[in-house]
C-alpha positions in Angstrom: 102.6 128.1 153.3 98.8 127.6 153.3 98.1 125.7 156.3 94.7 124.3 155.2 94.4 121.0 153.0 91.2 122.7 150.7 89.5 125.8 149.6 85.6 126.6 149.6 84.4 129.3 147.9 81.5 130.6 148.1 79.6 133.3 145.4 76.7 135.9 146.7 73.3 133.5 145.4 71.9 136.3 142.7 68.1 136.9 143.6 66.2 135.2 140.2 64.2 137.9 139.6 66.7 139.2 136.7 69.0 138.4 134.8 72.9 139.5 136.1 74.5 142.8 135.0 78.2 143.7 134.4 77.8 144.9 138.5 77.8 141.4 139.7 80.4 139.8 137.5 82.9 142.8 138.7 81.7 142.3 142.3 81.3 138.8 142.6 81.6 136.3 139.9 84.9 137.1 138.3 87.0 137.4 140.8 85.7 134.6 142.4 86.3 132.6 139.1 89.9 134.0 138.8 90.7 133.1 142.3 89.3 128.8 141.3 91.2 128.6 138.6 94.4 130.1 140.4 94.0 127.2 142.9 92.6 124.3 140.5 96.2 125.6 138.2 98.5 125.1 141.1 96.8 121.3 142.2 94.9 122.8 145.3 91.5 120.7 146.0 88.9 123.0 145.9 85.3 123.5 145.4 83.3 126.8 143.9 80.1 126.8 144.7 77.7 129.2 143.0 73.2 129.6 142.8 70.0 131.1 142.5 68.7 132.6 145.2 65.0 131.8 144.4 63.1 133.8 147.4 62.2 136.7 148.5 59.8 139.6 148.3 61.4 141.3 144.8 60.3 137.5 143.0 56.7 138.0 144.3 56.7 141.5 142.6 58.0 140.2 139.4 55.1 137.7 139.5 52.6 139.7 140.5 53.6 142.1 138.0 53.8 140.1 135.2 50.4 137.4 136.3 52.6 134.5 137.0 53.6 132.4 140.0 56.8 133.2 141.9 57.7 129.5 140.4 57.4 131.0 136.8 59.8 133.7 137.5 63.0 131.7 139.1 62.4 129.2 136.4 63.5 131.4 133.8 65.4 133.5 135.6 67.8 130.9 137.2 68.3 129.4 133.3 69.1 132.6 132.2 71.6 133.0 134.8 73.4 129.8 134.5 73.3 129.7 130.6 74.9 133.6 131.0 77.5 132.2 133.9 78.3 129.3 131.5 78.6 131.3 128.3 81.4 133.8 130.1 83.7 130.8 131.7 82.4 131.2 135.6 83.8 127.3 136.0 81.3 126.7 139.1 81.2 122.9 140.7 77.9 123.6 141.5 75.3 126.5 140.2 71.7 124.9 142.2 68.9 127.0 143.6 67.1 127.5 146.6 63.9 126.1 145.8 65.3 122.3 145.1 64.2 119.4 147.8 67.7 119.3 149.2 67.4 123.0 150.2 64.1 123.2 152.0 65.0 120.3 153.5 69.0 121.6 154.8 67.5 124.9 155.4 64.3 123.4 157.5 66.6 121.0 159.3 69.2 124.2 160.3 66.0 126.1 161.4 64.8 123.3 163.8 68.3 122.2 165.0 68.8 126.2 166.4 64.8 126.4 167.8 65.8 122.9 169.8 68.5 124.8 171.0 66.9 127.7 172.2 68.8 130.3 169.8 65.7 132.0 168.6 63.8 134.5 170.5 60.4 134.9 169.4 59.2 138.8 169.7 56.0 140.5 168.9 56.3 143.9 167.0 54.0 146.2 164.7 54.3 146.3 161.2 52.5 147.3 158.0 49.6 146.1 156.8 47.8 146.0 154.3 44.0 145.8 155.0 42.7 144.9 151.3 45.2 142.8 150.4 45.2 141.1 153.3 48.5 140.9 154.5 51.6 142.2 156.2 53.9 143.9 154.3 57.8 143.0 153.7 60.0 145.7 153.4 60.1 145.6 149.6 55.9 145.5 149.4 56.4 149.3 151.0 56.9 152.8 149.1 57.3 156.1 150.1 59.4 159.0 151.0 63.3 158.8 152.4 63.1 160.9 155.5 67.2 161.4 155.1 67.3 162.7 151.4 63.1 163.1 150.2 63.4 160.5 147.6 59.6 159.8 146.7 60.1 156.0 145.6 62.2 154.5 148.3 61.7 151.0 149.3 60.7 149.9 153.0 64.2 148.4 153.3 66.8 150.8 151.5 66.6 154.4 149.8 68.0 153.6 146.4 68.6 157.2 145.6 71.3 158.1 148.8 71.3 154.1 149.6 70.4 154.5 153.5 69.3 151.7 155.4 65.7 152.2 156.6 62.9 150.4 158.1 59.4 150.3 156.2 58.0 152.2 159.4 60.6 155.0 158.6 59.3 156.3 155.7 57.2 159.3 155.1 54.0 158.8 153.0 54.2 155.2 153.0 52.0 153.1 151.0 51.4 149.8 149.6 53.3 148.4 146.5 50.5 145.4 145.6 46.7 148.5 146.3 48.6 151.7 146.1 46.7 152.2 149.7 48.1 153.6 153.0 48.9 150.9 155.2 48.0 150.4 159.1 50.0 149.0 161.8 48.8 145.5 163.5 50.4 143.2 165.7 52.8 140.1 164.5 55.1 137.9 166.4 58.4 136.2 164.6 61.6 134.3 165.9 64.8 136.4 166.2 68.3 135.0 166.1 69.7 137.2 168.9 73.0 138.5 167.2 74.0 140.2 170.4 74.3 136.7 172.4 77.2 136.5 169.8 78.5 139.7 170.2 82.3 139.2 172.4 82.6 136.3 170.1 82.5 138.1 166.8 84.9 140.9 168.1 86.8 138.5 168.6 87.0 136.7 166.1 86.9 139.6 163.2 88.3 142.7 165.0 91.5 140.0 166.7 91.6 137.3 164.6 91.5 138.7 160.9 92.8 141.8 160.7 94.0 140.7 157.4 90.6 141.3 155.8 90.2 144.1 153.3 89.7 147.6 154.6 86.6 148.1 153.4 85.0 144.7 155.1 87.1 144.9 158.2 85.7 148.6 158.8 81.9 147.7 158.1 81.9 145.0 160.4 83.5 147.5 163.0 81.2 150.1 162.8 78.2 147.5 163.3 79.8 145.8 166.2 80.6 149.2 167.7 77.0 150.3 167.6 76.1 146.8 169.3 74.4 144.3 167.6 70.5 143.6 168.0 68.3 140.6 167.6 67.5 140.1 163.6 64.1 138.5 162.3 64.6 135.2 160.8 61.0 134.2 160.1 58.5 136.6 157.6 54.8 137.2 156.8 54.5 135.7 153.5 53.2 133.0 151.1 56.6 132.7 149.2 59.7 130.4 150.9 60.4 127.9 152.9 57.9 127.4 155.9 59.5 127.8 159.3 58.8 124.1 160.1 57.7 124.7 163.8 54.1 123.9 165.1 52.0 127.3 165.6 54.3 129.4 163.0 51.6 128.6 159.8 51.4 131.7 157.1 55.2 132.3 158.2 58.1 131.6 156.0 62.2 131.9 156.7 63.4 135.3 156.0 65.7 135.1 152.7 68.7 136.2 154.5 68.0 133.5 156.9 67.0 130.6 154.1 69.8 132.1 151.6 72.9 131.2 152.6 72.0 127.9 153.4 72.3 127.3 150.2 75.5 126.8 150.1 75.6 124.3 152.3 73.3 122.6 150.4 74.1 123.2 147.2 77.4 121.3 148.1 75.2 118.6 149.3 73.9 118.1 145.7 77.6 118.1 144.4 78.9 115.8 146.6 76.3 114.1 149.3 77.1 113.3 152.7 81.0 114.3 152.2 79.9 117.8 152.6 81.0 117.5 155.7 84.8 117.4 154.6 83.9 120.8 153.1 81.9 122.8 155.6 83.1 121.1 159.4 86.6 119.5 158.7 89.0 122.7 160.5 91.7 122.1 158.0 88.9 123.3 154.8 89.1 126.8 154.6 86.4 129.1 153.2 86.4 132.1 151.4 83.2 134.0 150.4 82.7 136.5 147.0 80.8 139.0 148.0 79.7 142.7 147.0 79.8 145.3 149.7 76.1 145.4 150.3 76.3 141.4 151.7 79.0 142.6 153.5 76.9 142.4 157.1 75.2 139.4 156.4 78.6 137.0 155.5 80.9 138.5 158.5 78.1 138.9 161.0 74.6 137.1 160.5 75.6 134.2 158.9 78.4 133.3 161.2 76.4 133.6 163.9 74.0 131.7 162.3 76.9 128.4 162.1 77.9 129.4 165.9 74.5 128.9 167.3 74.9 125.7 165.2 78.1 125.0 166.6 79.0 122.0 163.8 80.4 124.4 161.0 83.8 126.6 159.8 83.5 130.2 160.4 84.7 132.1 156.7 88.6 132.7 156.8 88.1 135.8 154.2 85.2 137.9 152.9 87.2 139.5 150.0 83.7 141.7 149.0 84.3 144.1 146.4 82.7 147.7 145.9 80.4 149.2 143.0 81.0 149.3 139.8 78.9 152.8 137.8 78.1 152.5 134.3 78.8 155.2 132.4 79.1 157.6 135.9 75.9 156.5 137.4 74.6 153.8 139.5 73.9 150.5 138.1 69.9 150.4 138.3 68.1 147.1 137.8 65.1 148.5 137.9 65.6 151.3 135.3 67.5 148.8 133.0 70.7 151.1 133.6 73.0 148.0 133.1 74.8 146.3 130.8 73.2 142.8 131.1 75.2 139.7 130.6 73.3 137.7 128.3 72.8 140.8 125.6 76.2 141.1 125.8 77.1 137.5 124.9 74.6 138.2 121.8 76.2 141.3 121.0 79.7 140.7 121.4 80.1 136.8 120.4 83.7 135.4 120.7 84.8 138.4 123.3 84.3 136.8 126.5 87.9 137.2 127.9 87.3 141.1 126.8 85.1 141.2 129.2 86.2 139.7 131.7 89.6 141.0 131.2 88.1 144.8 131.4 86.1 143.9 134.5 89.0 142.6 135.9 91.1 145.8 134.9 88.4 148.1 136.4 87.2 145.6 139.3 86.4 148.0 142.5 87.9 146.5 144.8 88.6 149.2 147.1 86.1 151.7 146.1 83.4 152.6 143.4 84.8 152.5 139.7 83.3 153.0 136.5 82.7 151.2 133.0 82.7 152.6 130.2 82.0 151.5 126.1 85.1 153.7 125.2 87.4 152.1 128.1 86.5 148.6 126.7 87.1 149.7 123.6 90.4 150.9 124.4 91.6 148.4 126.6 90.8 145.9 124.0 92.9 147.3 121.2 95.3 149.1 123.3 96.1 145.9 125.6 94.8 142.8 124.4 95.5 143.8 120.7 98.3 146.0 120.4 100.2 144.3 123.3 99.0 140.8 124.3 97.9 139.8 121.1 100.9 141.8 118.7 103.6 140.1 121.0 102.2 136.3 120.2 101.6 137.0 116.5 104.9 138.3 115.8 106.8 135.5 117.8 105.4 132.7 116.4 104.7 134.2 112.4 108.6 135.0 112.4 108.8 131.4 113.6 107.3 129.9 110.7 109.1 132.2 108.7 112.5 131.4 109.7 111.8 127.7 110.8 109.3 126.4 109.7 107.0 126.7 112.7 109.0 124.2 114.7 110.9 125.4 118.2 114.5 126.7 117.1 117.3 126.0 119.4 118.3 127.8 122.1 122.1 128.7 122.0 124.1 130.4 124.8 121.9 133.6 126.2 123.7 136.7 126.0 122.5 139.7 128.4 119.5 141.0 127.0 117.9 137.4 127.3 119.0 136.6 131.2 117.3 139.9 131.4 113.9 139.2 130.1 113.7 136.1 131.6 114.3 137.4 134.8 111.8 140.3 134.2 108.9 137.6 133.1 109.8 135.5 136.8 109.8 138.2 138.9 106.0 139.5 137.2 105.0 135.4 137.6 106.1 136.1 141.2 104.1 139.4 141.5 100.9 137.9 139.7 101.2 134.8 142.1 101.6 136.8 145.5 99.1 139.9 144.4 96.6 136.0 143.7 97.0 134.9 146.7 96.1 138.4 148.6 93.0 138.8 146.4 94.2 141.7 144.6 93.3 140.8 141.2 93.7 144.0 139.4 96.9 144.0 140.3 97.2 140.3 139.3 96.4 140.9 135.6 99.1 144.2 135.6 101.5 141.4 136.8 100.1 138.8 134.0 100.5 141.8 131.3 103.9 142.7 132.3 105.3 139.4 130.7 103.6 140.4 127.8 105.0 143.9 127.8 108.5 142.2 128.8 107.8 139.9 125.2 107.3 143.1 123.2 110.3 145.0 124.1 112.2 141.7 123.7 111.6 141.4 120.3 111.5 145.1 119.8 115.0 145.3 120.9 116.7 142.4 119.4 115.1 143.0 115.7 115.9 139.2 115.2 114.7 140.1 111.3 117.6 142.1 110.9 119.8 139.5 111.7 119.0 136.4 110.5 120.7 136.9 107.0 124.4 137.1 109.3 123.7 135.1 112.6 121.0 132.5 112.0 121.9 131.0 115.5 121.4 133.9 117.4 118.0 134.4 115.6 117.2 131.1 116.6 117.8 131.5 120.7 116.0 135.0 120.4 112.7 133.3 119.3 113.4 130.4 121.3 113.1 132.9 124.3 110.1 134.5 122.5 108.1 131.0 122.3 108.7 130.2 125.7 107.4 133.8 127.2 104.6 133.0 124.7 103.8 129.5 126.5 104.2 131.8 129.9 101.0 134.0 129.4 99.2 130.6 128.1 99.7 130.0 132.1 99.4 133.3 133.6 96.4 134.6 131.9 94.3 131.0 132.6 92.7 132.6 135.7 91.5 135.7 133.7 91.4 135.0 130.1 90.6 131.1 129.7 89.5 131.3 126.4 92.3 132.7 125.1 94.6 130.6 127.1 93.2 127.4 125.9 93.4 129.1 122.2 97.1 129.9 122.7 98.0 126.8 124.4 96.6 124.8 122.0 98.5 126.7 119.0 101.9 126.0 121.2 101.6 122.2 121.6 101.3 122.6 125.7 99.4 120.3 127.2 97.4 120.3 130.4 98.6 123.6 132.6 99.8 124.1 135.8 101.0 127.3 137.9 104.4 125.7 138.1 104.8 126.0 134.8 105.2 130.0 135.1 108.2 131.2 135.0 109.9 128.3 133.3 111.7 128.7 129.7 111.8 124.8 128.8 108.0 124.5 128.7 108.6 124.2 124.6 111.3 121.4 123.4 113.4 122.1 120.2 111.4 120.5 117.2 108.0 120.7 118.8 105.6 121.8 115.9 104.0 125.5 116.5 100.5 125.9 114.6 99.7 128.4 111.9 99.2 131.2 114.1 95.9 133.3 113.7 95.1 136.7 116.0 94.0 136.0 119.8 92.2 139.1 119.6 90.4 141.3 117.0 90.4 145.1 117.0 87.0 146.4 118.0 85.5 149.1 115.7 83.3 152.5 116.5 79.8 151.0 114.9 79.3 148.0 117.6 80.3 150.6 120.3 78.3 153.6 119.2 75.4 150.8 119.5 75.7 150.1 123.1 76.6 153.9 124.1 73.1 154.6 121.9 71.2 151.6 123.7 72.1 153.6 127.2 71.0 156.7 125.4 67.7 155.5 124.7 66.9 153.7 128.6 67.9 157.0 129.4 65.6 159.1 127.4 62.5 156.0 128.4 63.4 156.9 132.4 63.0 160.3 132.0 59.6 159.8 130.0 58.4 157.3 132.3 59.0 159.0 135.6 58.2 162.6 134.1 55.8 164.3 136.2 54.2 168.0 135.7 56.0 170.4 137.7 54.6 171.7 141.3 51.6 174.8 139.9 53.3 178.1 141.1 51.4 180.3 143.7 48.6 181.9 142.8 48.0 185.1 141.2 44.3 187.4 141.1 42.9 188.3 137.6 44.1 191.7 137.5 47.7 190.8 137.8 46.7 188.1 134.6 45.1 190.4 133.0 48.3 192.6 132.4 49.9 190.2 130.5 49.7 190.5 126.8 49.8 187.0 125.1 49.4 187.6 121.3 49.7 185.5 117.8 52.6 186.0 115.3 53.4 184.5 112.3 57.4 183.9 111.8 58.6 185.3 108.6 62.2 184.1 109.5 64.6 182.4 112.6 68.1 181.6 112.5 70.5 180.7 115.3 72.6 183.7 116.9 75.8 183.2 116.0 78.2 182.7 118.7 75.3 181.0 121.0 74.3 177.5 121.3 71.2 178.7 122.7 69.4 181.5 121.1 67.1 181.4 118.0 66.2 184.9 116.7 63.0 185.5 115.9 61.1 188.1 112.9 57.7 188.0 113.4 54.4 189.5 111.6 52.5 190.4 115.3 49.7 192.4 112.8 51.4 196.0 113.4 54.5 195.5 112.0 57.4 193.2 112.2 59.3 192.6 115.9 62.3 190.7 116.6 62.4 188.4 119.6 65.3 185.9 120.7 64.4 182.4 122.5 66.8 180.0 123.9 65.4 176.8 122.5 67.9 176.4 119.6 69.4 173.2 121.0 65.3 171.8 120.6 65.9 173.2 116.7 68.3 171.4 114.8 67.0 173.5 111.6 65.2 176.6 112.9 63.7 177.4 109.4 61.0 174.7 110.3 59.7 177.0 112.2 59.2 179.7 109.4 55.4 180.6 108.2 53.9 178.5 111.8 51.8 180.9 114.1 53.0 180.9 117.5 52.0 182.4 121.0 54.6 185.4 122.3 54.1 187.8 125.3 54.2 191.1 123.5 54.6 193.6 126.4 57.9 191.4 128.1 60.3 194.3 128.8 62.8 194.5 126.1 66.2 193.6 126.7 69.1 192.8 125.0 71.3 189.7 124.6 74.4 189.0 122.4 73.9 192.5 121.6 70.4 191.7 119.7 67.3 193.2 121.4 64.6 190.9 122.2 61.1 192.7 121.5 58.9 189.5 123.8 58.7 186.5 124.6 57.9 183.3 122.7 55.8 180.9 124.6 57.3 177.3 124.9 56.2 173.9 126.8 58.8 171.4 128.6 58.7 168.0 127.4 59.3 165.4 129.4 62.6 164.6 127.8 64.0 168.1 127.9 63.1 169.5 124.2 61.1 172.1 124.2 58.4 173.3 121.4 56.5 176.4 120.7 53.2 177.1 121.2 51.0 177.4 118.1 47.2 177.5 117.7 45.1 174.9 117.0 43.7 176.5 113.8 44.7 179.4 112.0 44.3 182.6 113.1 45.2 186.3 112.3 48.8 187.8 113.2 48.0 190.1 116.1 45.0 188.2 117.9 45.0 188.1 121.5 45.3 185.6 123.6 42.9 185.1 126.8 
């Protein structure tokens, strides 16, 4: 029995320096969305409270990239976000941003509140800076070299590449993101909330308290408060944020992860004014953030310590955060557009929302990395929501308007095989509703699709077309049964699939939904009028697929061109060693591909003696080899022969690398005679 009177939730604020990628929704914004509409179905009171998170250091390099104000870039951004949040059904109360009046001033107030306390320390330190620019460096505004794994573009804050933590003073090499010069260290002083004055508390309170909490949070939180927790920066060197509002702190703005999750507090103060306070101090409102793993620390440890210093506010009663979710086997990468961005695929993929959201849901990592792929969408959509989902609800209600004329049949006495189905759609409504509660959503929609599994088989197995010419009664209780099962997943698939739910209820009559309804089979009364049916969900063909795998295919192939660099000039070697050596000119006279080898072209060449065969593995770079026949090209005549694929090689043909992996043979500028040296 939940003990609490309402729910706040809570959704990671998405930086507005970007639009959102298929990552977050799986992470964050779907489940969180699943979990609201669970609640709002079964009458709870609750709030979902969603926004931009609209500083930070990666907005200022947006701007300064593009040659517009920070302002420029979370204007768009944040419209971008919310249009793409709207467009997929994320049903937030509130979606607001951290650069509105009520913010600064919620966020201001908190600051000054805690400094009248005494909470912060204020500590001097060095850090980077740099000296034409004229400014200290945040974490971001530093590049260089991962001392743990040699990555050459790390970040002052994170190695993307083997994802350690780091400070900008920890990497090798480092230099400037806005000159490209090596920075110095100078002096700086900022306030510190001193997380280990909270220590015993937060041990208590996580490791004691709420053992409940997902493996994966529970453990992260452990393994910081086992190492001991240190005082944490609230306050940065910059000309972007909210300025810490004390007297002698000018040129100093709150840190984002200080400033950010204020904003839940007040975007709730924009939704509802001064009865926030029912939602964030009342003891009998509980609150539940949606978080990815990475804002793990800051939601269970800095932020809570953050509304203890306070003293006024509810502590979170779960962090449910999810893990990664790979595209296509590799990391999500904003930065190298390896994503599949929200807004394109609205564009792309009108109508298909509930796909979506029904494969993120499917695939949703919630206990460890998991992957998305084109083909598995594909699959899942006509596999599942096609052949199953979809099949089950176009057969029930087209043999309806067959037999009856699209009205609800009578329902005679049940005989076994109906107890039975009914039984097997309660006890998945029971699953899905207990698997809801305990934020295992993947499980959830299993549960949700079992009904419709149970539906199929139903009909399957009673073949009510086979009987309606000798028992017209029976037919009728057997799609009686069907309809009602029907108006089941019109309730059970709400939190996941909204659109379709609202489509299906809509064709069965049902009115406003409620979890209660689940499991019931009188939702549909005898005579109520069934609409012409029409398919919930379309079968999705290889062209609009190929499309997107291709679209990967070619950020892919712009990565590798972009971040292409020559490879490190081997050792040295003296003239006479060169001069041994013999580069020559040849003329092909044919080339085919060796049969039995992806690899290997052979080669017949005029080298101005005679005619020499030589075999080269650059056939996958030579979709038709015979393009190369009559071109000069450069060969080492005195390699040592040797033989391959039982063919002996005579040289060497000279090739370059391109930066995409093809490679292409080197030819002479102008023509020359078969047999002239090269020097």
């Amino acid at each position: 029995m939940n003990k609490f009177k309402r729910t706040l939730i809570t959704t990671a604020l998405p930086y507005a320096n970007g639009p959102v990628h298929i990552g977050h929704l799986a992470g964050v914004y779907v489940p969180a969305d699943i979990y609201a509409r669970y609640l709002r179905l079964k009458g709870e009171d609750v709030l979902m409270i969603g926004g931009s998170d609209e500083h930070g250091v990666p907005i200022t390099i947006k701007a300064k990239k593009e040659g517009v104000t920070p302002q420029d870039i979370v204007d768009r951004y944040h419209n971008i976000i919310k249009d793409s949040f709207d467009g997929l059904g994320i049903s937030f109360d509130v979606y607001g941003r951290t650069t509105s009046v009520t913010h600064r001033k919620t966020a201001s107030d908190f600051f000054r509140r805690l400094y009248e306390k005494g909470e912060f320390i204020e500590k001097t330190s060095m850090q980077l800076y740099d000296e034409e620019a004229g400014q200290f460096l945040a974490d971001r505004y530093v590049t260089g070299t991962c001392p743990h794994c040699g990555n050459e573009h790390a970040y002052g804050d994170q190695c993307e590449a083997c994802g350690t933590s780091l400070a900008a003073t920890d990497l090798i090499n480092p230099k400037s993101a806005i000159t490209g010069n090596v920075p110095v260290l100078r002096e700086t002083s900022h306030y510190y909330l001193p997380l280990d004055k909270w220590q015993s508390r937060l041990e208590k309170w996580i490791l004691e308290e709420h053992k409940e909490w997902k493996p994966n949070v529970y453990g992260q939180c452990k393994s910081w408060l086992d190492l001991g927790l240190q005082p944490r920066a609230v306050s940065r060197d910059l000309d972007w944020g909210i300025p810490v509002p004390v007297e002698g702190a000018e040129g100093k703005v709150l840190y984002v992860w200080f400033d950010a999750p204020i904003g839940y507090i007040s975007n709730t103060i924009d939704l509802v004014g001064d009865d926030y306070t029912k939602w964030w101090k009342d003891p009998e409102t509980r609150m539940i953030h949606f978080i990815g793993k990475d804002n793990i620390v800051f939601h269970c440890i800095v932020f809570p310590s953050m509304l203890m210093a306070d003293g006024s506010y509810n502590l979170p009663d779960n962090v449910p955060a999810n893990e990664f979710l790979n595209l296509e086997d590799n990391k999500i990468s904003t930065s190298r557009n390896w994503a599949v961005w929200l807004h394109e695929y609205l564009e792309d993929f009108p109508g298909k929302q509930d796909v979506l959201r029904y494969v993120l849901t499917a695939n949703a990592p919630e206990t460890k990395d998991n992957n998305f792929t084109w083909r598995d969408f594909q699959a899942r959509n006509n596999s599942e929501l096609v052949a199953i989902l979809g099949n089950f609800v176009n057969r029930a209600m087209v043999l309806d308007h067959k037999y009856f004329e699209g009205k609800v049949p009578a329902c005679g006495e049940l005989q076994p095989i109906d107890e039975q189905v009914i039984a097997e759609v309660r006890e998945a409504v029971k699953a899905c509703s207990e698997s809801l509660d305990s934020f295992k959503f993947r499980e959830a929609l299993k549960d949700a699709m079992n009904v419709a599994r149970a539906g199929n088989k139903y009909l399957a197995d009673c073949e009510p077309w086979k009987l309606w010419k000798t028992d017209q009664a029976r037919v009728a209780t057997i799609l009686n049964v069907a309809l009602q099962i029907c108006a089941n997943l019109a309730v059970v698939f709400e939190p996941f699939t909204p659109f379709m739910s609202k489509d299906l209820a809509g064709m069965l009559g049902l009115g406003k939904l409620s979890w209660d309804m689940a499991g019931k089979f009188d939702l549909l009364k005898e005579g109520d009028a069934i609409a012409e049916p029409h398919l919930l969900f379309e079968k999705i063909e290889d062209a609009p697929i190929e499309a997107q795998i291709q679209k990967l295919k070619d950020t892919l192939e712009k990565n590798e061109l972009e971040n292409w660099k020559p490879a490190e000039v081997k050792p040295n070697v003296d003239f006479e060693n060169f001069e041994k050596v013999d580069i020559r000119v040849g003329k092909v006279l044919e080339c085919t591909k060796v049969k039995k080898s992806k690899k290997l072209l052979q080669f017949l060449i005029d080298d101005g003696l005679g005619k020499r065969t030589i075999l080269s593995g650059i056939a996958q770079s030579y979709e038709d080899p015979s393009v190369l026949v009559g071109k000069e090209i450069c060969f080492v005549a005195n390699f040592e022969p040797r033989k391959m694929m039982g063919i002996e090689s005579q040289g060497m043909i000279l090739s370059a690398v391109n930066p995409d992996g093809k490679l292409t043979v080197i030819s002479p500028s102008a023509d020359v005679a078969p047999g002239a040296s090269v020097g």
